[in-house]
PQR file with spaces between the fields and no chain letter, atoms N, CA, C, O and H, PARSE charges and radii, in Angstrom:
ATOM       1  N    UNK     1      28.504   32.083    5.829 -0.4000 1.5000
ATOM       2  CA   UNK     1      28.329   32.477    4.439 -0.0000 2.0000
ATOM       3  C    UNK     1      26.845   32.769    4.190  0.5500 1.7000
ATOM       4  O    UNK     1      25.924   32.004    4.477 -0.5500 1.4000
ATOM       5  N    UNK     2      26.733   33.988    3.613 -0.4000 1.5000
ATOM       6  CA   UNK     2      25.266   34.270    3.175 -0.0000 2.0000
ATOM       7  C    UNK     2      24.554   33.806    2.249  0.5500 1.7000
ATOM       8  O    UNK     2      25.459   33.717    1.420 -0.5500 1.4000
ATOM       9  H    UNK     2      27.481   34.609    3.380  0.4000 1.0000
ATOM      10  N    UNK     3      23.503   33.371    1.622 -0.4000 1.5000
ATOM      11  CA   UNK     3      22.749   32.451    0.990 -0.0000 2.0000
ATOM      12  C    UNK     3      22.867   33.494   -0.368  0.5500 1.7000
ATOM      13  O    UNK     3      23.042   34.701   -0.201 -0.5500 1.4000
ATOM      14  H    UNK     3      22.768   33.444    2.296  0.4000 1.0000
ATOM      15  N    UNK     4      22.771   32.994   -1.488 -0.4000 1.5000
ATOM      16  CA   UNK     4      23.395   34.145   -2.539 -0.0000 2.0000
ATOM      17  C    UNK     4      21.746   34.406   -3.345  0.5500 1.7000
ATOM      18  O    UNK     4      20.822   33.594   -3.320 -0.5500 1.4000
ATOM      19  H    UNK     4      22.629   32.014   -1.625  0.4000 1.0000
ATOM      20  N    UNK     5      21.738   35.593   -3.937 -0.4000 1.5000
ATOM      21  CA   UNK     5      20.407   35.287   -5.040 -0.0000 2.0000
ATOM      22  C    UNK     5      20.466   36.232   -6.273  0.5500 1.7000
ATOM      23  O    UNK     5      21.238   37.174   -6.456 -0.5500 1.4000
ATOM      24  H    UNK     5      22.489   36.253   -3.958  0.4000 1.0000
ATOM      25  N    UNK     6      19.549   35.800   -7.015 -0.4000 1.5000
ATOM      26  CA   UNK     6      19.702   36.511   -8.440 -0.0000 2.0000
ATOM      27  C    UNK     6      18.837   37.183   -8.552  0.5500 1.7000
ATOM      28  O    UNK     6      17.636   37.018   -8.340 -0.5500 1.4000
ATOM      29  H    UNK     6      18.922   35.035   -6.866  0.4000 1.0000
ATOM      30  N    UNK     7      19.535   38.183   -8.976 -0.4000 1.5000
ATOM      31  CA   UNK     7      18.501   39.679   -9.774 -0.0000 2.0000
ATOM      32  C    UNK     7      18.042   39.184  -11.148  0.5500 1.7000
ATOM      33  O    UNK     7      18.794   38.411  -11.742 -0.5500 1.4000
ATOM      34  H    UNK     7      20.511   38.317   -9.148  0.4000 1.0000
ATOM      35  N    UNK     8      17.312   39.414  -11.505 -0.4000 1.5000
ATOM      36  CA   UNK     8      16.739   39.088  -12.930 -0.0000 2.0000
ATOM      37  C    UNK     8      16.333   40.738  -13.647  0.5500 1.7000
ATOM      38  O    UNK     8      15.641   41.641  -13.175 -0.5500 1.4000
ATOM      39  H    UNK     8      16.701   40.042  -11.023  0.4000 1.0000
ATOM      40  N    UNK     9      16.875   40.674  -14.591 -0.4000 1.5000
ATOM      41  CA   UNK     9      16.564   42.465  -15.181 -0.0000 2.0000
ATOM      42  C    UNK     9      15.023   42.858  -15.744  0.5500 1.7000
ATOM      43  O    UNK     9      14.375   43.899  -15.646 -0.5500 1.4000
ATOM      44  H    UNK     9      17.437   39.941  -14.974  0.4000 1.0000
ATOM      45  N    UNK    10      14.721   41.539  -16.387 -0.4000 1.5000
ATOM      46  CA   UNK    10      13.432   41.820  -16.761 -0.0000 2.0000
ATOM      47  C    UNK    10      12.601   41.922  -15.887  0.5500 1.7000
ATOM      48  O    UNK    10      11.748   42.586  -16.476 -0.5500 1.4000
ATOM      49  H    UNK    10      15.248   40.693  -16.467  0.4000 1.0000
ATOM      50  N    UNK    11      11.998   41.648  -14.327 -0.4000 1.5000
ATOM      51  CA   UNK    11      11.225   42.045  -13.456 -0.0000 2.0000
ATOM      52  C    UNK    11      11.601   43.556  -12.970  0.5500 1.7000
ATOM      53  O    UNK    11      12.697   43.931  -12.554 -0.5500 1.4000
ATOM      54  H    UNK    11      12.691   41.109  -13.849  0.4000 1.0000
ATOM      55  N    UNK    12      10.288   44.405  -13.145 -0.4000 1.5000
ATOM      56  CA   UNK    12      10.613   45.818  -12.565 -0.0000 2.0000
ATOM      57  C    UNK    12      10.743   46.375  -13.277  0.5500 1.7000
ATOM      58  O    UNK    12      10.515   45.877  -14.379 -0.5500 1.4000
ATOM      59  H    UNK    12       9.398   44.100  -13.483  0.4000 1.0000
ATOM      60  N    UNK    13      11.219   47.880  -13.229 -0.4000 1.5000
ATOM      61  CA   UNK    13      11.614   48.717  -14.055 -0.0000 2.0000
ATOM      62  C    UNK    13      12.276   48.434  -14.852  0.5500 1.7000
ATOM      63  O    UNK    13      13.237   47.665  -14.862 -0.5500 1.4000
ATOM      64  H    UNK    13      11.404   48.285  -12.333  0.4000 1.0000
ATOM      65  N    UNK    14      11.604   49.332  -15.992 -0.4000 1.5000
ATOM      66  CA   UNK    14      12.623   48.787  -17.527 -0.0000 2.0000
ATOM      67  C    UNK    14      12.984   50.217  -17.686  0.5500 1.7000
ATOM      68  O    UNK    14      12.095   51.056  -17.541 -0.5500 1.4000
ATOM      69  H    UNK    14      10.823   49.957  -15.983  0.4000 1.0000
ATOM      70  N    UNK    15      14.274   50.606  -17.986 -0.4000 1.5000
ATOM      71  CA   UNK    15      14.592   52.315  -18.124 -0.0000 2.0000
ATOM      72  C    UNK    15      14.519   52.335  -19.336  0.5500 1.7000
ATOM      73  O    UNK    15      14.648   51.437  -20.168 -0.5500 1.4000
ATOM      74  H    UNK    15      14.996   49.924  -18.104  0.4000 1.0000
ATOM      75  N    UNK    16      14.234   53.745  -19.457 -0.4000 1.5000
ATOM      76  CA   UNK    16      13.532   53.883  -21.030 -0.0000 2.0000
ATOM      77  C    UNK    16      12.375   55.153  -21.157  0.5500 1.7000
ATOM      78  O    UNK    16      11.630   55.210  -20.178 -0.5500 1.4000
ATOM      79  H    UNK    16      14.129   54.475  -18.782  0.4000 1.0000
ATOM      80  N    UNK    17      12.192   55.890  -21.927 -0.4000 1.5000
ATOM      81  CA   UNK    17      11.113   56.529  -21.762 -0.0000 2.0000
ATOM      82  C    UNK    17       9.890   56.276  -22.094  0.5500 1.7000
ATOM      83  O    UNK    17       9.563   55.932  -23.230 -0.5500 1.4000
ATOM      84  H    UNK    17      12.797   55.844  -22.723  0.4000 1.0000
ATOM      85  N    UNK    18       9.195   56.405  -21.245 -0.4000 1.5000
ATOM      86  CA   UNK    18       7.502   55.968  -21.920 -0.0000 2.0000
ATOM      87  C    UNK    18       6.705   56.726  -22.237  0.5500 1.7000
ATOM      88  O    UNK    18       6.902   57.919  -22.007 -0.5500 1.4000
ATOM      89  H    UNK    18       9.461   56.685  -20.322  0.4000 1.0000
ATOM      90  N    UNK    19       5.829   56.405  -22.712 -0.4000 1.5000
ATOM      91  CA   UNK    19       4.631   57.169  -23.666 -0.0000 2.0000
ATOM      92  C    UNK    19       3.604   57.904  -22.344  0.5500 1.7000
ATOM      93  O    UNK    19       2.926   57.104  -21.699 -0.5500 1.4000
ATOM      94  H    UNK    19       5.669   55.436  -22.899  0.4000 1.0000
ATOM      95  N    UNK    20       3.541   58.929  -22.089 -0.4000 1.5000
ATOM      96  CA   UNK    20       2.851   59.850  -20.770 -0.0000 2.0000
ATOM      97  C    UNK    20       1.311   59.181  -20.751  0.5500 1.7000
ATOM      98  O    UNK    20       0.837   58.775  -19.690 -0.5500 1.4000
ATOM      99  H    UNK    20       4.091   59.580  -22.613  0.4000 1.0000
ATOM     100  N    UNK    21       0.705   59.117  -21.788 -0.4000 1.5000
ATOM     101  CA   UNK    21      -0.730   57.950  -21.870 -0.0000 2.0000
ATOM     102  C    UNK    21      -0.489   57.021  -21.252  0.5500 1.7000
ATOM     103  O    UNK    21      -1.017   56.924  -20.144 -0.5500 1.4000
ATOM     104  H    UNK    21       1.090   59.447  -22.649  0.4000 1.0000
ATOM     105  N    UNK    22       0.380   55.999  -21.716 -0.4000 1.5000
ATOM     106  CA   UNK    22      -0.016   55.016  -21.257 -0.0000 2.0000
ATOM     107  C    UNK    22       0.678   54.788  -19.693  0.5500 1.7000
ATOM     108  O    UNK    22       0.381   53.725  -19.146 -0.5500 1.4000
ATOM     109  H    UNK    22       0.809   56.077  -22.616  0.4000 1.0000
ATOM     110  N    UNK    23       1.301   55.433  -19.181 -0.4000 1.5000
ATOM     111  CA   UNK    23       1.640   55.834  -17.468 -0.0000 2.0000
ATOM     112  C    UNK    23       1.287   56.353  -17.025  0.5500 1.7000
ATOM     113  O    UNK    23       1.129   56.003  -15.855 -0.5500 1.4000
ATOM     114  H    UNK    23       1.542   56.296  -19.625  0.4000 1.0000
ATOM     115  N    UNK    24       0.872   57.469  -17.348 -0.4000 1.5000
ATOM     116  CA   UNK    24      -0.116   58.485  -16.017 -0.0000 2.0000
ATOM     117  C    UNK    24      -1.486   59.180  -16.186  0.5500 1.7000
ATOM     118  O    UNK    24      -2.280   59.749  -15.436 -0.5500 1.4000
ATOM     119  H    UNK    24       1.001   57.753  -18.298  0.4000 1.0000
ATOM     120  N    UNK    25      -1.403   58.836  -17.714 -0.4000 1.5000
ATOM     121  CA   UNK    25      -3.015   59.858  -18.132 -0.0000 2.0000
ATOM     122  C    UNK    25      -3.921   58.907  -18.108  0.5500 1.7000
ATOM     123  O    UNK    25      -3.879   58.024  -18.964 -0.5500 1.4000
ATOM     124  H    UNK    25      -0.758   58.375  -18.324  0.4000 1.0000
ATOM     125  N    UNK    26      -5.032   58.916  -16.995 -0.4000 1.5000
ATOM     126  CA   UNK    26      -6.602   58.129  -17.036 -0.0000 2.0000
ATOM     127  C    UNK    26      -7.369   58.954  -17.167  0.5500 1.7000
ATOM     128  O    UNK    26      -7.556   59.715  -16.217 -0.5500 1.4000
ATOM     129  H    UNK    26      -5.066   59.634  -16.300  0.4000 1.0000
ATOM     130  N    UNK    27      -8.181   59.143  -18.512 -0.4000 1.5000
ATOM     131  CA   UNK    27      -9.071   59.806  -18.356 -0.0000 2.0000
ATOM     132  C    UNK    27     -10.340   59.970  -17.845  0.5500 1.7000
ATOM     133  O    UNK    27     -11.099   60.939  -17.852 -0.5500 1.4000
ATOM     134  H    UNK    27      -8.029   58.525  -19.283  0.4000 1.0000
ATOM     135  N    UNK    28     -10.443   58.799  -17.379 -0.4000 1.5000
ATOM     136  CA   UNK    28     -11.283   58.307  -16.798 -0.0000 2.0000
ATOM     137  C    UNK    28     -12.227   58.490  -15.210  0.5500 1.7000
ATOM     138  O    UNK    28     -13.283   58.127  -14.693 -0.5500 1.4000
ATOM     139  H    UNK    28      -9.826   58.012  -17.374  0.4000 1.0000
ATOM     140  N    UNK    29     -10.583   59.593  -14.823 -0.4000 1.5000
ATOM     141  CA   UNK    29     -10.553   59.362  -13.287 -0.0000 2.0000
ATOM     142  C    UNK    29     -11.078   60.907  -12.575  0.5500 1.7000
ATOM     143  O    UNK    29     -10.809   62.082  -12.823 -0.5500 1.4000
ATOM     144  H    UNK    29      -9.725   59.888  -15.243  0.4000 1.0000
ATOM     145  N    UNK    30     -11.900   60.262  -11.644 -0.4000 1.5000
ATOM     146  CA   UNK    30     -12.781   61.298  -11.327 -0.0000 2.0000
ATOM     147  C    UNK    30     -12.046   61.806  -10.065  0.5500 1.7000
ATOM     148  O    UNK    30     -11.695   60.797   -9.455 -0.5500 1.4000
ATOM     149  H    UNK    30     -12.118   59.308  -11.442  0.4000 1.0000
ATOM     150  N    UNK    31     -11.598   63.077   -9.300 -0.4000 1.5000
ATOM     151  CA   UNK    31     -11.407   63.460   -8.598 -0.0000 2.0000
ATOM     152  C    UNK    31     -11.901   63.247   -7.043  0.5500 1.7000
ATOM     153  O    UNK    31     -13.079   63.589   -6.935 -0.5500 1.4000
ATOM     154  H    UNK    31     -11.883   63.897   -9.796  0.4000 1.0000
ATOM     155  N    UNK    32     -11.370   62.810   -5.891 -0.4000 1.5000
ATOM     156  CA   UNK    32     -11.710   62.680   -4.693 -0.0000 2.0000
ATOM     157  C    UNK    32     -12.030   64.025   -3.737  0.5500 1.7000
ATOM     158  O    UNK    32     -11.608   65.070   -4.233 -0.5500 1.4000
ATOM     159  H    UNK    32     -10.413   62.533   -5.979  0.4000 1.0000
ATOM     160  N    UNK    33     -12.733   64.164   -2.402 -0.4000 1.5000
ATOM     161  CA   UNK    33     -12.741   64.509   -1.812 -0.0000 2.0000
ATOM     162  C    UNK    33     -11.169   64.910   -1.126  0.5500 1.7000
ATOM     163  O    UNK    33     -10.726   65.996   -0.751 -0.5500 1.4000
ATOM     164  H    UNK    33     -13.076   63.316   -2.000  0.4000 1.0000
ATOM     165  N    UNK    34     -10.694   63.843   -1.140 -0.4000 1.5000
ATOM     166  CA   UNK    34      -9.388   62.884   -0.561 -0.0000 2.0000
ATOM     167  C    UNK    34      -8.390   63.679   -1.250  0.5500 1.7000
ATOM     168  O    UNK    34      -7.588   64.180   -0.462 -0.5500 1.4000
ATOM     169  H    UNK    34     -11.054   62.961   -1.445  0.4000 1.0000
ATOM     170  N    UNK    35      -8.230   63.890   -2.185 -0.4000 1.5000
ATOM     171  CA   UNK    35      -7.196   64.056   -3.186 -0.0000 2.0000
ATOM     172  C    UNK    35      -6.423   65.430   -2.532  0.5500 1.7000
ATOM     173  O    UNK    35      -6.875   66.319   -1.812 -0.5500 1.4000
ATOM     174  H    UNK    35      -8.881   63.483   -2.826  0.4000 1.0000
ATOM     175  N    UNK    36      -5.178   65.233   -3.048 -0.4000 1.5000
ATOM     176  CA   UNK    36      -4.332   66.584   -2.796 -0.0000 2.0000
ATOM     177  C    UNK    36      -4.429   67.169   -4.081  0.5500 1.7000
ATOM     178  O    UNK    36      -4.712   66.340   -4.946 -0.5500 1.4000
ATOM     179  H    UNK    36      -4.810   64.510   -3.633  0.4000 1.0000
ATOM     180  N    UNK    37      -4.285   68.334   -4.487 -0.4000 1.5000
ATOM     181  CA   UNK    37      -3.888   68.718   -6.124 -0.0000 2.0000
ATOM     182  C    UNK    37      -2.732   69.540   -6.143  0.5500 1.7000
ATOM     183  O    UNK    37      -3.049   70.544   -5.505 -0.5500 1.4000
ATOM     184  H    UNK    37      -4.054   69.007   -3.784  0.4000 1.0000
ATOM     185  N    UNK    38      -1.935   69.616   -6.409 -0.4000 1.5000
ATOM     186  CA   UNK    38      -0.765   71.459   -6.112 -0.0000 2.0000
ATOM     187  C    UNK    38      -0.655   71.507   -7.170  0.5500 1.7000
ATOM     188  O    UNK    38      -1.040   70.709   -8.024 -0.5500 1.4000
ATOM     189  H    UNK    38      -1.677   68.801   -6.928  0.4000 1.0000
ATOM     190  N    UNK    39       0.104   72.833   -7.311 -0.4000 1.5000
ATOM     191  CA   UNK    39       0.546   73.644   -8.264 -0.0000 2.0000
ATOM     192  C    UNK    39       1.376   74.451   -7.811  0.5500 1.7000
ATOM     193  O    UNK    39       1.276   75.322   -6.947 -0.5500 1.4000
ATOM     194  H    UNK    39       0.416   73.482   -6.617  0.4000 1.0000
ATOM     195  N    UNK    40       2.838   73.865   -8.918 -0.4000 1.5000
ATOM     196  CA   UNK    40       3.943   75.020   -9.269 -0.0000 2.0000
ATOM     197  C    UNK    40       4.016   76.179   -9.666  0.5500 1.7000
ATOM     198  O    UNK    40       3.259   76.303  -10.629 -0.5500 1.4000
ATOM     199  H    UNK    40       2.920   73.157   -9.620  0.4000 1.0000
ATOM     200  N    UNK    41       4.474   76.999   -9.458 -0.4000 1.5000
ATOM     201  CA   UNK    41       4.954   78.199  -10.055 -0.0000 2.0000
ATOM     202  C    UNK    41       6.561   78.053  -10.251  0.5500 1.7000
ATOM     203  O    UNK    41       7.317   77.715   -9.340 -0.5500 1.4000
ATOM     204  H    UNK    41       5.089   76.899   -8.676  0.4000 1.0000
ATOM     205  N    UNK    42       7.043   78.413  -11.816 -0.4000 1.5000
ATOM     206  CA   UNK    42       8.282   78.275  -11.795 -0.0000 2.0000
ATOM     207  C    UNK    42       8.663   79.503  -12.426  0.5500 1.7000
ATOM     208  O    UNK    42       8.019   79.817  -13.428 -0.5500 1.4000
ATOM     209  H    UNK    42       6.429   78.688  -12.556  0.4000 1.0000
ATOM     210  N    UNK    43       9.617   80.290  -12.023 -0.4000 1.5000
ATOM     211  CA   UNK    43       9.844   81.349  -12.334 -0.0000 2.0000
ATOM     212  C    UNK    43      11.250   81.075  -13.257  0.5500 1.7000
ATOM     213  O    UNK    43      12.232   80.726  -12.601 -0.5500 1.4000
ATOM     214  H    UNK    43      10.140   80.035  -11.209  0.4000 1.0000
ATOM     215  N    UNK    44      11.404   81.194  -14.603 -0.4000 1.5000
ATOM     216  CA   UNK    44      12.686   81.154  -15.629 -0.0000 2.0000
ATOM     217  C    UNK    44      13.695   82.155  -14.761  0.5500 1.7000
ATOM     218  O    UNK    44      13.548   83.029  -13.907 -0.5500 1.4000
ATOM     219  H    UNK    44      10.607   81.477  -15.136  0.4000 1.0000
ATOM     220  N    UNK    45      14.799   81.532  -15.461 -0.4000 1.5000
ATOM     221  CA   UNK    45      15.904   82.050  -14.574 -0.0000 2.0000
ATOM     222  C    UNK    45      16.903   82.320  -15.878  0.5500 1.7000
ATOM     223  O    UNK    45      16.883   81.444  -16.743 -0.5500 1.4000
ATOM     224  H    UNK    45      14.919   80.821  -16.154  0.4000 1.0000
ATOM     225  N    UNK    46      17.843   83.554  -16.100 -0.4000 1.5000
ATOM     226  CA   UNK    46      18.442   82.970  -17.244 -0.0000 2.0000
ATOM     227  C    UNK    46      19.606   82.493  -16.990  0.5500 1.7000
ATOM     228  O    UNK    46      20.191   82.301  -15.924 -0.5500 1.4000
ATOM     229  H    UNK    46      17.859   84.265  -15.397  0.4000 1.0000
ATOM     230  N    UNK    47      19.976   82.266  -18.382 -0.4000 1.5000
ATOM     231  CA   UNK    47      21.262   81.113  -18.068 -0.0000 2.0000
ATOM     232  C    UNK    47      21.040   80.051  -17.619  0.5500 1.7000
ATOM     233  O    UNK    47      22.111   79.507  -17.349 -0.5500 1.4000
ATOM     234  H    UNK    47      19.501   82.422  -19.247  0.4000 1.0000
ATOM     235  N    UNK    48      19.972   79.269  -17.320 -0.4000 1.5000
ATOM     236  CA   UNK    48      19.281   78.479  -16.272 -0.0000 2.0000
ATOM     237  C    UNK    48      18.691   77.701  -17.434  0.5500 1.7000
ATOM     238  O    UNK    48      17.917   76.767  -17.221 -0.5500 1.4000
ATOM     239  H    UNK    48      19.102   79.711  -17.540  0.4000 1.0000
């Protein structure tokens, strides 16, 4: 028999949408040597 364990919901991801500030925008942050950057091109499609 395998040893059993509990998930707890509140650790981790909480689903939900978040505010784009406070997850990914630092303004702070200075660009590397290091860094990758890309860029999409998305071409509209209709009906799409």
């Amino acid at each position: 028999m395998s040893p059993q364990t509990e998930t707890k919901a509140s650790v981790g991801f909480k689903a939900g949408v978040k505010d784009y500030k406070f997850t990914y925008y630092t303004p702070e942050y200075e660009t590397k040597p290091t860094d990758i950057l890309a860029a999409f091109r998305v071409t509209p499609q209709p009906g799409v």
